[in-house]
N, C-alpha and C positions, 0 to 999 in steps of 0.2 A: 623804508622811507629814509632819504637823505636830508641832513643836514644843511643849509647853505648861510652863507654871509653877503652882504651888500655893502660893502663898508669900506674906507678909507685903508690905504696900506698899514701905518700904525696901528688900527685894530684886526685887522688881517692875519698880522703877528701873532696877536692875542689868540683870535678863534682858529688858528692853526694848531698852535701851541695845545688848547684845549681840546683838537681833536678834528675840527671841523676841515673836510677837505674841499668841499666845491665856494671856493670865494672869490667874490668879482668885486673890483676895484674898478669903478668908476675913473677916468679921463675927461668927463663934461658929456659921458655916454650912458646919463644915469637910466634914463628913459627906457633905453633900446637895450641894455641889462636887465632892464626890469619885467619887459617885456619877453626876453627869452626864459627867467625863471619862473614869470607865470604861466607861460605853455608845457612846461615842461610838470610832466607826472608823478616825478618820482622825488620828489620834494617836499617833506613833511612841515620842517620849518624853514624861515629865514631869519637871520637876525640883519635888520637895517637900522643903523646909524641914523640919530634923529635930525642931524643935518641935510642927510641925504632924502628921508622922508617928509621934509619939509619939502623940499624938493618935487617929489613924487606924490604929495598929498592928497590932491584930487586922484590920482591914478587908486592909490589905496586906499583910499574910502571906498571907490569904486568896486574895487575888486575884495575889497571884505564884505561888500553887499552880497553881493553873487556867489561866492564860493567860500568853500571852510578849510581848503587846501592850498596853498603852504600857507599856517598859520604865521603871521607875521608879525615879531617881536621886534620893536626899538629896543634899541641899546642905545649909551651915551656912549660917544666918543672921548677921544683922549682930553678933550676941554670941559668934559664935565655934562650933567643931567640939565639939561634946560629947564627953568623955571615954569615955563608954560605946559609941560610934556603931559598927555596922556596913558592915562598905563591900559594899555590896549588889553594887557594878562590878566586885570585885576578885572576889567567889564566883563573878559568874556568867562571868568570863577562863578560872578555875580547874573551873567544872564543861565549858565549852565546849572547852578547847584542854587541859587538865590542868598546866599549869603555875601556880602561886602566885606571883601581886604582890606584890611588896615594897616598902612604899616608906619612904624614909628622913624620920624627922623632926627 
C-alpha cells in the first residue's frame, strides 16, 4: 500500500522530503483530487491538510462511513493545528482497542 498526500505545495515539501511520493496539490480542484484517491486501490493512507478537509468535510465523513481504506490523517499545515481539529487517529485507537489517547499539550 501507498502513501499519498492532499496538501498545499509547502507541505508537499515536507512529505516528500519524508518519503512520500504520490502528492496532489490542489489548484481549487480539491474535490475531483479527492475523488480520484478515493477510487484508487492501492492507497493505504493519506495525509490531508486540515484546510483542505474543511473543505472536503462532508465528502470525508462520508467516505470514513463506508470504507477503512485509505485511512485518512489531517495534518496542520504550515499555519499551524486548528483550534477546533478532530484527531480522527486518536478515535479510531479508541474505537479499535477501547482505550483513549491523551496527549499532552
Amino acid at each position: 500500500m501507498k502513501v499519498a498526500g492532499l496538501c498545499d505545495h509547502d507541505t508537499a515539501v515536507g512529505l516528500q522530503l519524508a518519503g512520500v511520493s504520490e502528492l496532489f496539490v490542489p489548484d481549487g480542484n480539491e474535490r475531483q483530487l479527492w475523488n480520484e484517491i478515493a477510487e484508487r486501490d492501492d492507497i493505504g493512507i493519506v495525509f490531508v491538510t486540515e484546510h483542505i478537509a474543511e473543505t472536503l468535510d462532508r465528502e470525508l465523513k462520508e467516505y470514513r462511513l463506508r470504507y477503512h481504506l485509505p485511512i485518512v490523517v489531517e495534518i496542520p499545515d504550515k499555519s499551524g493545528r486548528k483550534k477546533d481539529h478532530v484527531d480522527y487517529v486518536s478515535y479510531l485507537i479508541k474505537k479499535a482497542v477501547g482505550i483513549e489517547v491523551n496527549k499532552e499539550r
